[in-house]
PDB file with one MODEL, atoms N, CA, C and O in Angstrom:
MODEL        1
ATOM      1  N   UNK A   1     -31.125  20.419-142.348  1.00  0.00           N
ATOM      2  CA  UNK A   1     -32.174  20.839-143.233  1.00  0.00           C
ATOM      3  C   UNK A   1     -32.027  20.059-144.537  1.00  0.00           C
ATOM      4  O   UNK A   1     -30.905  20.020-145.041  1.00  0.00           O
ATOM      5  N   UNK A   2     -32.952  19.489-145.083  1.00  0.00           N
ATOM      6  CA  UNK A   2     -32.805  19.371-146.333  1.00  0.00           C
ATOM      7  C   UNK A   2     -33.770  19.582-147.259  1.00  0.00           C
ATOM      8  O   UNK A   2     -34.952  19.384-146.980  1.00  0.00           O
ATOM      9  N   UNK A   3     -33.277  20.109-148.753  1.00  0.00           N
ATOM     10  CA  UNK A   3     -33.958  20.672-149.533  1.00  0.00           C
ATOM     11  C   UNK A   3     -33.904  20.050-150.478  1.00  0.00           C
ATOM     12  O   UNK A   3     -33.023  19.190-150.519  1.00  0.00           O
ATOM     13  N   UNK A   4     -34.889  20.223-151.736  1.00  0.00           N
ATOM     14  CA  UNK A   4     -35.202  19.588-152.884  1.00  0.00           C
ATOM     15  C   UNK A   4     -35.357  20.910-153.577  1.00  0.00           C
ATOM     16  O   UNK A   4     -36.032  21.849-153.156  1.00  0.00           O
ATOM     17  N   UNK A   5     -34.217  20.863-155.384  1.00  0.00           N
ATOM     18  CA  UNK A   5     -34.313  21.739-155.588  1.00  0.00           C
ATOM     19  C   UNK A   5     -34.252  23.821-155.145  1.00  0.00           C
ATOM     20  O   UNK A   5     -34.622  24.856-155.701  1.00  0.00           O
ATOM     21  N   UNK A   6     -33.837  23.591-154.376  1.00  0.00           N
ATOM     22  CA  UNK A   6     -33.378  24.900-152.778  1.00  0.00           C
ATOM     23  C   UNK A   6     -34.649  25.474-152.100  1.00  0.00           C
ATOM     24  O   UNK A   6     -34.593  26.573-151.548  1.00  0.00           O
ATOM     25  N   UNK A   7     -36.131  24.537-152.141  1.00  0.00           N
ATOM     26  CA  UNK A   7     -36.688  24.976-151.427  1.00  0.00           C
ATOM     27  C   UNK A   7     -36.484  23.847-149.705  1.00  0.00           C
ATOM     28  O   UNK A   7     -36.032  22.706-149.810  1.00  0.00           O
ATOM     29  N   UNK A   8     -36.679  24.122-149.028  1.00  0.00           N
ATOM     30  CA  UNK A   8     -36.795  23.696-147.824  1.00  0.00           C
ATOM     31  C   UNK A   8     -37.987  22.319-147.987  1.00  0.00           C
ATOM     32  O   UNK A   8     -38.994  22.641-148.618  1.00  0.00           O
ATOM     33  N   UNK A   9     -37.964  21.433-147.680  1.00  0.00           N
ATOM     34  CA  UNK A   9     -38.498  19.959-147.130  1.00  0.00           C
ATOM     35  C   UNK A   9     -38.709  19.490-146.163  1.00  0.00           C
ATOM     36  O   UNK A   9     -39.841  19.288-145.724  1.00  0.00           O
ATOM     37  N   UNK A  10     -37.799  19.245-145.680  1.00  0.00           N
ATOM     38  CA  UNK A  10     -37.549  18.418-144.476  1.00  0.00           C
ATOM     39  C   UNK A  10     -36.322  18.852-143.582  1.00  0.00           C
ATOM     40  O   UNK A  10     -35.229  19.291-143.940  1.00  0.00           O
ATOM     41  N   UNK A  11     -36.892  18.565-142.113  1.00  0.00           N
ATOM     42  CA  UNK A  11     -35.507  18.840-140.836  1.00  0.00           C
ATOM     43  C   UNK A  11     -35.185  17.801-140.150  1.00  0.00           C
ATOM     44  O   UNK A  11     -35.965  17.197-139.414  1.00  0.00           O
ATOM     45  N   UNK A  12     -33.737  17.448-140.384  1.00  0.00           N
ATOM     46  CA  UNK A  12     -33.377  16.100-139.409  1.00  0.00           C
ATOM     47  C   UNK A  12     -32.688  16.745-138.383  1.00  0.00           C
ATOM     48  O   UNK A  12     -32.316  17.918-138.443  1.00  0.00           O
ATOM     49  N   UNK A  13     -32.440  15.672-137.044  1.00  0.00           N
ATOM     50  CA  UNK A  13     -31.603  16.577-136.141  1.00  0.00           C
ATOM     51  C   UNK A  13     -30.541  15.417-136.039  1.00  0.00           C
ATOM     52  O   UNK A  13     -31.022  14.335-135.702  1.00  0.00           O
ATOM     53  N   UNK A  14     -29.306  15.444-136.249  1.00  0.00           N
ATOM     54  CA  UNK A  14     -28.581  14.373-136.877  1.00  0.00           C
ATOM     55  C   UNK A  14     -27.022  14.719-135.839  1.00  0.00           C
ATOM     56  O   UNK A  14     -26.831  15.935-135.807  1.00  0.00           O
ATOM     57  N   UNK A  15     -26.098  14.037-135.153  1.00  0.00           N
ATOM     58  CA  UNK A  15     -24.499  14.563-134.356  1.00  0.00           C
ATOM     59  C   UNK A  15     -24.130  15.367-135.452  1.00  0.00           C
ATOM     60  O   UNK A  15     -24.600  15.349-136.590  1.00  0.00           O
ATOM     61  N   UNK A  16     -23.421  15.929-135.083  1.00  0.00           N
ATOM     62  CA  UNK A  16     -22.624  16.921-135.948  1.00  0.00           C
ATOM     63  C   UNK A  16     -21.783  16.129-136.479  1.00  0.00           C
ATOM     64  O   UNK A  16     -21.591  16.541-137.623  1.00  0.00           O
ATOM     65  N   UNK A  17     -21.128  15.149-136.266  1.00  0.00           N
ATOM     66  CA  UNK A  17     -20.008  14.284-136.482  1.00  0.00           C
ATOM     67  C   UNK A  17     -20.559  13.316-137.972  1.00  0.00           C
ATOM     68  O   UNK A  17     -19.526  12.981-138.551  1.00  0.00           O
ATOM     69  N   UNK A  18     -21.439  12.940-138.519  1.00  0.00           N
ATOM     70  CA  UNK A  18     -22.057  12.199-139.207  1.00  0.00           C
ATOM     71  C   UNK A  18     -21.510  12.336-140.624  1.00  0.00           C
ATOM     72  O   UNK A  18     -21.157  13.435-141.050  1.00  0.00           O
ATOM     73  N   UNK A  19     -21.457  11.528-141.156  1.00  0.00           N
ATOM     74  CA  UNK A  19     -20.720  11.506-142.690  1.00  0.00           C
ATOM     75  C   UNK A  19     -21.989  12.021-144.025  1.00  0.00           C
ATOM     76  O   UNK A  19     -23.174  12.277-143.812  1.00  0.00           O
ATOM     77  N   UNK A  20     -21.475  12.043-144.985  1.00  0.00           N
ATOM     78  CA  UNK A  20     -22.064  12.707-146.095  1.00  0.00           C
ATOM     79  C   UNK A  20     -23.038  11.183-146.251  1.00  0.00           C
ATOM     80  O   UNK A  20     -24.266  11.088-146.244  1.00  0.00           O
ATOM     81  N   UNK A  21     -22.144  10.235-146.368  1.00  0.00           N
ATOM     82  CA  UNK A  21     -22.942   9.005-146.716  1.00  0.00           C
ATOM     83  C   UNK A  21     -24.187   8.935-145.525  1.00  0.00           C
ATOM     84  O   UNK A  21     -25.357   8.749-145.857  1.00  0.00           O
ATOM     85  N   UNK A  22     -23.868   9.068-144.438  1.00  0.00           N
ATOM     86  CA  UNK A  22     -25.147   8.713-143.620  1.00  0.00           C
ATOM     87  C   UNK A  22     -25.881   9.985-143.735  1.00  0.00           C
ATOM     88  O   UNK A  22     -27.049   9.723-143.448  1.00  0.00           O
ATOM     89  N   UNK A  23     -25.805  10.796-143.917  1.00  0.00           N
ATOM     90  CA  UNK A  23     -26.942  12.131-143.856  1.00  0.00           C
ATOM     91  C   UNK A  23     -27.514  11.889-145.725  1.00  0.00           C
ATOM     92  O   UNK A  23     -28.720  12.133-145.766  1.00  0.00           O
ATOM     93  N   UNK A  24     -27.125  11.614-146.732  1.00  0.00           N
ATOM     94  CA  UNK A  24     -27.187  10.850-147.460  1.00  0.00           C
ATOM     95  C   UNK A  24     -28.584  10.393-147.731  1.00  0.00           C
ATOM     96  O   UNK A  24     -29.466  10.807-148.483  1.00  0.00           O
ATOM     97  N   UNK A  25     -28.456   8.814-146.364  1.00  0.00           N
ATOM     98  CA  UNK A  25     -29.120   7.954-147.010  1.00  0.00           C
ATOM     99  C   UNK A  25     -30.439   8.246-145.691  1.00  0.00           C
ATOM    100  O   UNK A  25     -31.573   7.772-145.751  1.00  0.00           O
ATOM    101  N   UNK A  26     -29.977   9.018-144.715  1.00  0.00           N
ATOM    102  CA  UNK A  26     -31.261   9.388-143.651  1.00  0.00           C
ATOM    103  C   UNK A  26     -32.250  10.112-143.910  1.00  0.00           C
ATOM    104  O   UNK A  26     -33.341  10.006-143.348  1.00  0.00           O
ATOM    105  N   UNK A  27     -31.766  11.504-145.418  1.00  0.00           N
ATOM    106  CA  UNK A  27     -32.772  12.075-145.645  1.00  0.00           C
ATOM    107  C   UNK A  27     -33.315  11.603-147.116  1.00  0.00           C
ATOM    108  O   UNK A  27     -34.229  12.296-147.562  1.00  0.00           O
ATOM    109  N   UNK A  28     -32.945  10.697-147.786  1.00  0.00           N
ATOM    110  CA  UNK A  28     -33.446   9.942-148.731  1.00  0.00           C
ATOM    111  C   UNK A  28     -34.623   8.800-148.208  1.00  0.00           C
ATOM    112  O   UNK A  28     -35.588   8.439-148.881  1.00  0.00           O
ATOM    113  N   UNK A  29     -34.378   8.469-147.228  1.00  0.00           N
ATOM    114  CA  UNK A  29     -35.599   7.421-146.352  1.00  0.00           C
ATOM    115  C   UNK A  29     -36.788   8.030-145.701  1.00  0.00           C
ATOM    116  O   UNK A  29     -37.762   7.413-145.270  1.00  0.00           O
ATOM    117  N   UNK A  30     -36.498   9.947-145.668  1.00  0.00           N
ATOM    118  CA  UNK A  30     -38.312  10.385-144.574  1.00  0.00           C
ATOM    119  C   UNK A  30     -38.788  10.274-146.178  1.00  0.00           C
ATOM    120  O   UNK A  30     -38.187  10.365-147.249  1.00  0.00           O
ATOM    121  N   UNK A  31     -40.154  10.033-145.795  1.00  0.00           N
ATOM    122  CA  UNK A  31     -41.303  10.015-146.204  1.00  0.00           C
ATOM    123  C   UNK A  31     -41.732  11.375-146.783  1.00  0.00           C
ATOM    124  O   UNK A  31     -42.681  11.552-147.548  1.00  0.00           O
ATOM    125  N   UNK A  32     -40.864  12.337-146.288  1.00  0.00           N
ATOM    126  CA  UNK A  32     -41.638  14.146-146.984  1.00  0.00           C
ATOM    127  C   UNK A  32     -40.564  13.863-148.086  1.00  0.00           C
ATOM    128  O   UNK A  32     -40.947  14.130-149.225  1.00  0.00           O
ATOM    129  N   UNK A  33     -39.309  13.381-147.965  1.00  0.00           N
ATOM    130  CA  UNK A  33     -37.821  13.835-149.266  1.00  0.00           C
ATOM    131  C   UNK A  33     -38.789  12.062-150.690  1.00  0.00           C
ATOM    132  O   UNK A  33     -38.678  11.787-151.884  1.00  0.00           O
ATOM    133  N   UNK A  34     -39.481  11.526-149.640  1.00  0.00           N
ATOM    134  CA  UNK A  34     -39.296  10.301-151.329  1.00  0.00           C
ATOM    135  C   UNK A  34     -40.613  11.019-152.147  1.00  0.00           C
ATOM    136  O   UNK A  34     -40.752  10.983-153.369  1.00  0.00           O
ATOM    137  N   UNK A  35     -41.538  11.673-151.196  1.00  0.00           N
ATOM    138  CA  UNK A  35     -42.905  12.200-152.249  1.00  0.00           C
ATOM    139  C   UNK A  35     -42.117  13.231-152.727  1.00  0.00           C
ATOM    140  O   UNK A  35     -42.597  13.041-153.845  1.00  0.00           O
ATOM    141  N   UNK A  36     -41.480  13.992-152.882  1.00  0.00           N
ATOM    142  CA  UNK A  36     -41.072  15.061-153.844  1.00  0.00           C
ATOM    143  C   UNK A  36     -40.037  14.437-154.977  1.00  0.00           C
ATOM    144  O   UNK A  36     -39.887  14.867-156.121  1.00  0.00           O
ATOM    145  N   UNK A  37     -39.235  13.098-154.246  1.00  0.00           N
ATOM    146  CA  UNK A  37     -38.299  12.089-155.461  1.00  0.00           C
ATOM    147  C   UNK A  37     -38.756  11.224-156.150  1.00  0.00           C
ATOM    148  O   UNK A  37     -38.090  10.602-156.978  1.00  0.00           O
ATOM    149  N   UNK A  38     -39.858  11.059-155.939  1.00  0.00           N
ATOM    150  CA  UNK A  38     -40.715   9.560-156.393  1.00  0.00           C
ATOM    151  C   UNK A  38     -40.600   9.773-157.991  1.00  0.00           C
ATOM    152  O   UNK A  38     -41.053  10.830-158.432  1.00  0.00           O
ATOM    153  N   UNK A  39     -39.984   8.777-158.958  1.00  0.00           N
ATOM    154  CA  UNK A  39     -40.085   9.120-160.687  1.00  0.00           C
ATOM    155  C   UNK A  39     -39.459  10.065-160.985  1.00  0.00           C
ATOM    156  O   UNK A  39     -39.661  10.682-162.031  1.00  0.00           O
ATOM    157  N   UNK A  40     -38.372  10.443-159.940  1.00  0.00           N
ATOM    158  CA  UNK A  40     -37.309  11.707-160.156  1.00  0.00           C
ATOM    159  C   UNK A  40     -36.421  11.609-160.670  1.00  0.00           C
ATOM    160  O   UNK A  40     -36.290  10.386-160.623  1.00  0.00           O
ATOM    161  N   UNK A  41     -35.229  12.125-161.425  1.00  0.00           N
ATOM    162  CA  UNK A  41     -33.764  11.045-161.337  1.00  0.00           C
ATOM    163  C   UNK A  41     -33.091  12.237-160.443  1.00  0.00           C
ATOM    164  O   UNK A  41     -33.469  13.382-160.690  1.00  0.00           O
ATOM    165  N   UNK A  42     -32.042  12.023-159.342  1.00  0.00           N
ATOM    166  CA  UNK A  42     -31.051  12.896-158.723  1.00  0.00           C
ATOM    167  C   UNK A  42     -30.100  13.509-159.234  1.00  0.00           C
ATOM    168  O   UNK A  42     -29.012  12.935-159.187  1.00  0.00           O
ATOM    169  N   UNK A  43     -30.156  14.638-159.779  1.00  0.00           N
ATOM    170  CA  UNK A  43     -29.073  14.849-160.784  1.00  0.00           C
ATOM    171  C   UNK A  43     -27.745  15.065-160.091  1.00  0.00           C
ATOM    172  O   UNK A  43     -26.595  14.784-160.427  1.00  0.00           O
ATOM    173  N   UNK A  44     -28.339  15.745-158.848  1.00  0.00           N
ATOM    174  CA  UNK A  44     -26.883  16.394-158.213  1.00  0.00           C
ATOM    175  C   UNK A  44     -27.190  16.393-156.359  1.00  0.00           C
ATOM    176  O   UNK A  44     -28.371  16.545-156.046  1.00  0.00           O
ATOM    177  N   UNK A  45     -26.455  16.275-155.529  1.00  0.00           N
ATOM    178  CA  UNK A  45     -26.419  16.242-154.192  1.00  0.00           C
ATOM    179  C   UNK A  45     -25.744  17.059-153.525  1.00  0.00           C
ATOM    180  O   UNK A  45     -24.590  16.632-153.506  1.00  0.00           O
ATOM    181  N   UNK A  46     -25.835  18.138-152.883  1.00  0.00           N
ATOM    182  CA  UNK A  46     -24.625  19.263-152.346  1.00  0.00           C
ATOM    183  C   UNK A  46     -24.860  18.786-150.935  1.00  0.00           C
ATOM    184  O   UNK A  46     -26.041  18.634-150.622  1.00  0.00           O
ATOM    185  N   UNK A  47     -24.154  18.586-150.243  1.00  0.00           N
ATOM    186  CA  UNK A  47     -24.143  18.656-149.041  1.00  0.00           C
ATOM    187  C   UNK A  47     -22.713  19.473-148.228  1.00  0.00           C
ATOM    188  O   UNK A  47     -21.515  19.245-148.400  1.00  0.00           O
ATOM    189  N   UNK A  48     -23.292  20.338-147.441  1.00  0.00           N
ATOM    190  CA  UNK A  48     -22.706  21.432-146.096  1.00  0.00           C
ATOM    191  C   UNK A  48     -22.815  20.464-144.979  1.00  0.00           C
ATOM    192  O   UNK A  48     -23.724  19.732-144.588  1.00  0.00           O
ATOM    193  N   UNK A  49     -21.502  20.713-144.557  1.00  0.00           N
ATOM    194  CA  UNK A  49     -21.685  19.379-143.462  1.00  0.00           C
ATOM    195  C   UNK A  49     -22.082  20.721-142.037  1.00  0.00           C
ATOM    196  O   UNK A  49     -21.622  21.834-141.780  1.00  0.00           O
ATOM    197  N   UNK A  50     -23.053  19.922-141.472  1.00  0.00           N
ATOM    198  CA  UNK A  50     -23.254  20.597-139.741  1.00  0.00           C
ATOM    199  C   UNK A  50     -24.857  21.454-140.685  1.00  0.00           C
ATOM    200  O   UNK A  50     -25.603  22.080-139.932  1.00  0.00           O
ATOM    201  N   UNK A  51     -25.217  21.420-142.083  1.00  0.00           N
ATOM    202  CA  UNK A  51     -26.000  22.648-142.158  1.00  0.00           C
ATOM    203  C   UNK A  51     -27.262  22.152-143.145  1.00  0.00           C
ATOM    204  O   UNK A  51     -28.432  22.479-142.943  1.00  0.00           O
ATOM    205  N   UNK A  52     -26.832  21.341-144.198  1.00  0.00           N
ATOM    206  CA  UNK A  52     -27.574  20.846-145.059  1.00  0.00           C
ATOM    207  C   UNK A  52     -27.625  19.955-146.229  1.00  0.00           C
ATOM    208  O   UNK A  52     -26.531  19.518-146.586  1.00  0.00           O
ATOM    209  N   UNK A  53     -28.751  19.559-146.965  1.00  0.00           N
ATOM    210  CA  UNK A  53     -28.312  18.396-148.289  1.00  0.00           C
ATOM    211  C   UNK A  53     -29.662  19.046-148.755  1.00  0.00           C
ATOM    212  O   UNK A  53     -30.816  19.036-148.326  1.00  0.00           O
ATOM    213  N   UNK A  54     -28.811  19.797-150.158  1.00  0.00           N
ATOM    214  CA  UNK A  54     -29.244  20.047-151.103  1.00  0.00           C
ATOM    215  C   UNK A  54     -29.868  19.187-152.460  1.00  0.00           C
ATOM    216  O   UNK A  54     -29.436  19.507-153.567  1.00  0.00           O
ATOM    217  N   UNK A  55     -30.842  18.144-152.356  1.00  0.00           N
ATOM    218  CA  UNK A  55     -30.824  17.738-153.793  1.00  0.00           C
ATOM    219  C   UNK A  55     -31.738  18.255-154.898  1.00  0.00           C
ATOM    220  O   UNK A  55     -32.843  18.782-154.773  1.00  0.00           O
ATOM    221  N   UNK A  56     -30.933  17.950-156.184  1.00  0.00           N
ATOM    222  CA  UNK A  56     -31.370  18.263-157.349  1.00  0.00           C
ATOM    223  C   UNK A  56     -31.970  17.668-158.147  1.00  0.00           C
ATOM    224  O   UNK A  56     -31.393  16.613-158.408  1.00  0.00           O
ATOM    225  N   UNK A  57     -33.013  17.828-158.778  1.00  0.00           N
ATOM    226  CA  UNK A  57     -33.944  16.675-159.059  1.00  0.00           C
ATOM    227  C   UNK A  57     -34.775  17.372-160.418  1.00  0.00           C
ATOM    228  O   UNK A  57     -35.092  18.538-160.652  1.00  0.00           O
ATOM    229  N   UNK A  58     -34.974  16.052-161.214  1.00  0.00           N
ATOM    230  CA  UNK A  58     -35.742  16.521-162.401  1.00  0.00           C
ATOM    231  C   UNK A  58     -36.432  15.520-162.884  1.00  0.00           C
ATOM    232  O   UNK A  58     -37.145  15.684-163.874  1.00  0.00           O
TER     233      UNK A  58
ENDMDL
END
């Protein structure tokens, strides 16, 4: 799952095995996570591995 700000966005279906860096840069590339980042800056990134990536944005 990933969220912008803690509402819900976007769902990847990604191995469980996958690193912070690649879940990272997979949900920074759909097309639903860049229209909500577009002219954003990232302040902060939480990521739960197996569950979600939280970013923070202003």
């Amino acid at each position: 799952m990933v969220q912008i700000n803690g509402k819900m966005r976007d769902r990847l279906i990604v191995p469980a095995s996958i690193t912070e860096d690649e879940a990272r840069n997979l949900a920074l590339e759909r097309q639903k996570v860049k229209a909500y980042t577009e002219n954003k800056t990232i302040i902060k990134l939480i990521y739960v591995p197996k569950r979600l990536i939280n970013l923070v944005v202003e």
